[in-house]
C-alpha positions in Angstrom: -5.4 16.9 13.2 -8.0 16.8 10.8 -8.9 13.8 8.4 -8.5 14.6 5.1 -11.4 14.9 2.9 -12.7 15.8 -0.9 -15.9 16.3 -2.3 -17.6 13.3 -4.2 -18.8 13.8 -8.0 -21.8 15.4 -8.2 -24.3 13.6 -10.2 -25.3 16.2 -12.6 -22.1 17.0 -14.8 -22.9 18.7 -17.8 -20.8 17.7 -20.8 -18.3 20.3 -20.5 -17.7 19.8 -16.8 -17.5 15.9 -17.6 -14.7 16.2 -20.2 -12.6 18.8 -17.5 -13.0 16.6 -14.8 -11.7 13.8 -17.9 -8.7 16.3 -18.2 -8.1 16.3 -14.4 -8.4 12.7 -14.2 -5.4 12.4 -16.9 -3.2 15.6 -15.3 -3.1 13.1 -11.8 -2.6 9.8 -14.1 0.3 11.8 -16.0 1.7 13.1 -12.5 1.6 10.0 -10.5 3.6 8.6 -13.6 5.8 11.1 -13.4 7.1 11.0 -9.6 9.5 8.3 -9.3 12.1 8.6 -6.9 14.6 7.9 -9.3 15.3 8.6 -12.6 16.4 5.5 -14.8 16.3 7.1 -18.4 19.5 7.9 -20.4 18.6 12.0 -19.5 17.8 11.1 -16.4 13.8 11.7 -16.6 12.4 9.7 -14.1 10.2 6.8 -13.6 7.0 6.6 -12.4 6.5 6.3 -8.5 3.0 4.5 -9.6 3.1 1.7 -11.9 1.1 3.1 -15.4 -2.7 2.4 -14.6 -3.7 2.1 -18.0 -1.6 -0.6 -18.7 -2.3 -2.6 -14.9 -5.3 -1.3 -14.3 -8.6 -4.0 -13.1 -11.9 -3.4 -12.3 -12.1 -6.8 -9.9 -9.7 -7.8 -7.2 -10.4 -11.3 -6.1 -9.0 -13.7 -3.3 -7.9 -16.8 -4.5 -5.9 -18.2 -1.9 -5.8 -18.2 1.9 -2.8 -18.7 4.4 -2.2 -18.8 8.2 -0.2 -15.8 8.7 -0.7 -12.0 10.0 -2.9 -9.2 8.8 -1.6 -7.6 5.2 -2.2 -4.0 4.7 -2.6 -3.2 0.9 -3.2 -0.3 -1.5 -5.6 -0.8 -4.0 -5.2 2.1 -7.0 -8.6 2.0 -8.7 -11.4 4.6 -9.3 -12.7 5.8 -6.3 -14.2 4.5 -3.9 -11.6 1.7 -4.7 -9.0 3.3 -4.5 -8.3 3.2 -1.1 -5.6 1.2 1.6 -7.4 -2.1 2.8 -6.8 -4.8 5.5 -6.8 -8.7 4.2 -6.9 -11.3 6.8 -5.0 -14.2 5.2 -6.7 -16.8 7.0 -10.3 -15.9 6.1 -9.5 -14.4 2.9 -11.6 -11.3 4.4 -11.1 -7.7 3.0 -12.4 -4.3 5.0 -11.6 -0.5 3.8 -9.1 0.5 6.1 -9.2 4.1 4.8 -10.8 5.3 1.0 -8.5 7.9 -1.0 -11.0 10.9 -1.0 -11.7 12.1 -4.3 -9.8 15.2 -6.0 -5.9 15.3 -6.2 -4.7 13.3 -3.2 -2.3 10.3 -3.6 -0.3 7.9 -1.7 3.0 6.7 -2.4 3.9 4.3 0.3 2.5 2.6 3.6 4.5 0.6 6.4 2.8 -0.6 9.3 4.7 0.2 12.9 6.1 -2.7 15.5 3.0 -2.7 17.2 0.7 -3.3 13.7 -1.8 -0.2 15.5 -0.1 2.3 12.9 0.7 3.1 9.3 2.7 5.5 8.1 1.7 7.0 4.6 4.0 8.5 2.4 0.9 11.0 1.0 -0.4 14.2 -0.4 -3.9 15.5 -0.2 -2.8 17.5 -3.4 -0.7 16.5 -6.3 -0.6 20.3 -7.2 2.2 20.6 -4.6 4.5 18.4 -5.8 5.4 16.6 -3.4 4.7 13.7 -0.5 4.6 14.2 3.1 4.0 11.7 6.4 0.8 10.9 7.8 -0.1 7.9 10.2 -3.4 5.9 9.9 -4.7 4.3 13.3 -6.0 1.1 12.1 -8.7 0.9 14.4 -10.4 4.3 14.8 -9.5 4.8 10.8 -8.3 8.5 11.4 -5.9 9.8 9.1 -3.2 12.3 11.0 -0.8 14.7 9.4 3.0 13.8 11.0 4.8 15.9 8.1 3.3 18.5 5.6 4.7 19.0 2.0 7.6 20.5 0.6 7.6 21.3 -2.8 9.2 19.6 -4.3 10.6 17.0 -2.1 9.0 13.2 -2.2 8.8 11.0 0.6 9.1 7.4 -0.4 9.7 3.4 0.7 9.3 4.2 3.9 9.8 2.3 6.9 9.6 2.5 10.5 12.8 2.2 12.8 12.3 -0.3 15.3 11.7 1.8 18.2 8.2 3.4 16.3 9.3 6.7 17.0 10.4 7.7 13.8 10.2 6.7 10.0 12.6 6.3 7.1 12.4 7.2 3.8 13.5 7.9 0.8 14.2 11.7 0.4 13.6 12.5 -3.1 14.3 16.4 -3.5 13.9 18.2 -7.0 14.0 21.7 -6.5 17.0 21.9 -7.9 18.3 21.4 -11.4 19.5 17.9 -10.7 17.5 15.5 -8.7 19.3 14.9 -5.4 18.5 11.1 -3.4 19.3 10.9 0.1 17.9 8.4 3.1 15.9 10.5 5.7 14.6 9.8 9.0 11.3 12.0 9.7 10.9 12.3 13.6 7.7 11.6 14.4 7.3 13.5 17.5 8.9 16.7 16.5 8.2 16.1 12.6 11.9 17.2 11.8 13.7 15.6 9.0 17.4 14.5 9.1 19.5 13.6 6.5 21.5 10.6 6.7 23.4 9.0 3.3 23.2 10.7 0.4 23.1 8.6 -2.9 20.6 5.8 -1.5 17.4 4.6 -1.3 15.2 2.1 0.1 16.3 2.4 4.0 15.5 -0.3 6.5 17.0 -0.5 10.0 17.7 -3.8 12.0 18.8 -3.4 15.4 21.1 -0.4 15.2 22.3 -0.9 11.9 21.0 1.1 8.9 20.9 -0.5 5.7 20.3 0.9 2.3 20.7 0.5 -1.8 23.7 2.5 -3.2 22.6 4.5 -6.2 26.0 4.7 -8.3 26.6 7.8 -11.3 24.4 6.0 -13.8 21.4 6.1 -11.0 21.9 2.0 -11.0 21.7 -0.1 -7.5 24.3 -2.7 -7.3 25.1 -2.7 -4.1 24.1 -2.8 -0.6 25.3 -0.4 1.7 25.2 0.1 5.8 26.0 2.0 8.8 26.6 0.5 12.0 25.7 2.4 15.6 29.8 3.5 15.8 29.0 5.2 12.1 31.6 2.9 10.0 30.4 2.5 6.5 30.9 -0.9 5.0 29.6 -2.5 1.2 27.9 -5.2 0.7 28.9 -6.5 -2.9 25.6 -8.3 -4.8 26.8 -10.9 -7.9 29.9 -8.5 -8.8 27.9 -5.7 -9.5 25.8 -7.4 -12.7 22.3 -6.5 -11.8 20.1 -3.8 -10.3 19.0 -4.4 -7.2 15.2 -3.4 -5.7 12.9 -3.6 -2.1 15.9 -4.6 -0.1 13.8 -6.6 2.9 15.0 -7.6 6.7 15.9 -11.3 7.4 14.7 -14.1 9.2 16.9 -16.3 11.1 20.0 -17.3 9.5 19.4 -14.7 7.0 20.5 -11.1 7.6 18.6 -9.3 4.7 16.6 -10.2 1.0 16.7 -8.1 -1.6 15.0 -8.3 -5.3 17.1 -8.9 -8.5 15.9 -7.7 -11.3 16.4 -9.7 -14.6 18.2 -8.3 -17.6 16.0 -9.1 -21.1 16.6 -9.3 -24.3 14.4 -9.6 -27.4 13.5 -13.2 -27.0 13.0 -12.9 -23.1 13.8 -13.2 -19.6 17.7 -13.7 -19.3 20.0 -14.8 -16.4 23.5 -14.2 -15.4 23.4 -10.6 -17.1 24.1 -7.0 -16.2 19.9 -5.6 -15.8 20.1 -2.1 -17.2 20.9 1.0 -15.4 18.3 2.9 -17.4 14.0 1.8 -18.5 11.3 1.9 -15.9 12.5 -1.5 -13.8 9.4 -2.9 -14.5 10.5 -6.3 -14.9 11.0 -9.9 -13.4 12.5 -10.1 -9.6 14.3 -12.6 -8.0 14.8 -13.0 -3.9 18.1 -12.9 -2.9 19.2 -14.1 0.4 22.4 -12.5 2.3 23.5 -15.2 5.5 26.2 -13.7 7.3 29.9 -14.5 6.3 28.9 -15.6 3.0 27.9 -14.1 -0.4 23.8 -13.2 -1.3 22.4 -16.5 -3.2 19.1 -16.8 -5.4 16.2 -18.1 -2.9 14.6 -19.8 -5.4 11.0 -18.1 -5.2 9.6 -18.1 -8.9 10.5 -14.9 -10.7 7.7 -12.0 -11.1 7.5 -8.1 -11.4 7.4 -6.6 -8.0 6.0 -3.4 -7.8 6.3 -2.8 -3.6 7.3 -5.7 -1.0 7.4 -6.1 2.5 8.7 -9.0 5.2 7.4 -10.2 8.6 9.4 -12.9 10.1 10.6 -15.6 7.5 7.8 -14.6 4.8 7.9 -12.2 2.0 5.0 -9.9 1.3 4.9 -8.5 -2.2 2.4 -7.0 -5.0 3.2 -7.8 -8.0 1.4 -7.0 -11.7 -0.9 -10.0 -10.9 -2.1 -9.2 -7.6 -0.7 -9.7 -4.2 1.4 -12.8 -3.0 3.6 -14.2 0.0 6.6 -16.4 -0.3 8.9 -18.4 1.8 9.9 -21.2 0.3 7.5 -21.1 -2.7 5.3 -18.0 -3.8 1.4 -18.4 -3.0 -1.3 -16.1 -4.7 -3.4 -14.7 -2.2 -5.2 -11.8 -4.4 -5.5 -11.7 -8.1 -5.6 -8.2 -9.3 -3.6 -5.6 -11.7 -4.1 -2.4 -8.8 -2.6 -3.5 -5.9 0.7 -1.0 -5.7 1.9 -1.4 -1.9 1.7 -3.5 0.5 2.9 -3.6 4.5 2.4 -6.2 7.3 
C-alpha cells in the first residue's frame, strides 16, 4: 500500500488564495470538532472527537521530566509539520517524528501500539471530506503508513485497541448514516479487513485474556457502568459508585487490579465537586479521577491527583495519559513528562 501523502504550501499565495486556504484551515478545525463519537448535548449533537485547538492549542512542547519506563507513542495536533505522531523515550527525554500528518484534509483520531510495540494502529482519514475514519498501521521502524481499512461514510473508527493476539483491532464503531447516531464495539480483522459487530450501546473496548470489556452507554448517552463478555458469551455488569458519575478511558490492570477507569468530576459554579452525579450531557472536558476495580470487591479512587484527560493508555502497573497540560504517567503519584496544550493521544 501506498503512504499517504499531500502537497506542502506553496510559497507564493496570493491574498485570495491565502484567505481560502484560511477558510479550509477552519472547515477541518470545525469538523475535527464536530466528530465525537458520542453525543453528550441535550439534542444529542455531539462532542468533538478532538479537543478545541483554539482553546488548547501551543506553539512549544517541552520535556520536563524523565522516568525509567517504555517508549510512549504520542500525537502532537499542531500546524504542520507538527502535527504529526512522535516517539518519546522516557529515560532520555528524547523525541523523533515517528510519522508527520501530510498537509490538506487528513486527520487522526486514535493510535494503539500492538503486543509487540513494532506496530500502530491509526484510527485515520487522508480526507475529512469523507466523513469518516478508517484503520491504518504505522511500522515504527521503516515509518510506512499502510491502509488496513478504507472509509465508510459516515462511520468513525475510534479508541481503538488491539486484542492480545495482534491480529485484529477494536474500536469504537461510530455510525451516522442514519438519522440517529448508532454506537456499537467493533473488531476490524486485520488480515481480511472485515468488520464485526459485537455490543451495541458501548464504547471504549479493551480485551484481557478472553474477556471483552467495555463502557455501557445508557438512554441519556451517559457511561455508568462497566460492562463484559466472557469467552462462553455471558454478559455480566460491573456497577461503578451506584451509578453517580460518567465514566471515561476504561484501562487494563496490573496485578491485583483487574481494570482502571477515569471518573469524571461533577462541577458546579464554585468548582470541582465530589461525591456527585457528573452530567450525562456538556463536552466531558473536565477533571478525572483513576479508579481501581480488584476482583471481589467494589472500584475505589487510586488516589492519582485529578486532571482533564483527553486520551490514556496503561502498560503494566503505569498509567499513560495526555492531559490539557501535556503528557503524564502515574502509578502511585502523577509525573509530568511533557508540558504542552496539543498532545491529544497517546499509546505505549
Amino acid at each position: 500500500m501506498a503512504t499517504p501523502g499531500g502537497q506542502s504550501v506553496a510559497g507564493s499565495f496570493s491574498f485570495w488564495k491565502q484567505i481560502a486556504r484560511l477558510a479550509k484551515l477552519a472547515i477541518v478545525v470545525t469538523l475535527g470538532l464536530g466528530v465525537w463519537l458520542i453525543g453528550f448535548s441535550s439534542d444529542k449533537q455531539a462532542a468533538p472527537v478532538l479537543p478545541n485547538t483554539d482553546v488548547q492549542f501551543s506553539l512549544d512542547l517541552e520535556v520536563i521530566d524523565t522516568v525509567d519506563h517504555d517508549l510512549i507513542y504520542a500525537v502532537e495536533q499542531r500546524a504542520r509539520p507538527y502535527y504529526r505522531i512522535f516517539s518519546l523515550d522516557p529515560k532520555s527525554g528524547e523525541i523523533q517524528t515517528v510519522f508527520t500528518v501530510p498537509d490538506g484534509n487528513a486527520i487522526i483520531y486514535g493510535i494503539a501500539l500492538d503486543p509487540t510495540g513494532n506496530t500502530l494502529a491509526v484510527s485515520y482519514t487522508a480526507d475529512f471530506e469523507l466523513g469518516g475514519s478508517g484503520i491504518w498501521t504505522l511500522d515504527v521502524k521503516t515509518q510506512e503508513m499502510t491502509e488496513v481499512l478504507p472509509v465508510t461514510n459516515g462511520v468513525f473508527l475510534t479508541d481503538i485497541s488491539w486484542a492480545p493476539d495482534g491480529n485484529s483491532v477494536l474500536a469504537n464503531h461510530v455510525d451516522r448514516r442514519g438519522a440517529d447516531e448508532q454506537l456499537s464495539i467493533a473488531r476490524i480483522s486485520l488480515s481480511s479487513a472485515s468488520v464485526s459487530l459485537l455490543v451495541a450501546d458501548a464504547i471504549n473496548p479493551i480485551q484481557i485474556d478472553e474477556t471483552l470489556y467495555y463502557l455501557n452507554v445508557d438512554e441519556s448517552l451517559a457511561r455508568r457502568s462497566i460492562g463484559s463478555i466472557d469467552p462462553t458469551g455471558a454478559a455480566t455488569t460491573i456497577a461503578v459508585d451506584d451509578g453517580r458519575h460518567d465514566l471515561d478511558h476504561l484501562l487494563p490492570g496490573h496485578g491485583d487490579v483487574t481494570l482502571r477507569v477515569a471518573i469524571l468530576e461533577a462541577t458546579n459554579d464554585t468548582g470541582v465537586t465530589l461525591g456527585e452525579p457528573a452530567s450525562a450531557h456538556g463536552s466531558h472536558d473536565v477533571p478525572s479521577t483513576w479508579w481501581a476495580l480488584i476482583p471481589d470487591s467494589e472500584l475505589a479512587p487510586t488516589g492519582l491527583e485529578p486532571i482533564i484527560v483527553y486520551d490514556a493508555t496503561a502498560n503494566n502497573d503505569t498509567i499513560i495519559y495526555a492531559t490539557n497540560e501535556g503528557l503524564s504517567v502515574g502509578i502511585a503519584t502523577r509525573r509530568d513528562l511533557i508540558r504542552s496544550r496539543a498532545i491529544r493521544f497517546v499509546a505505549s
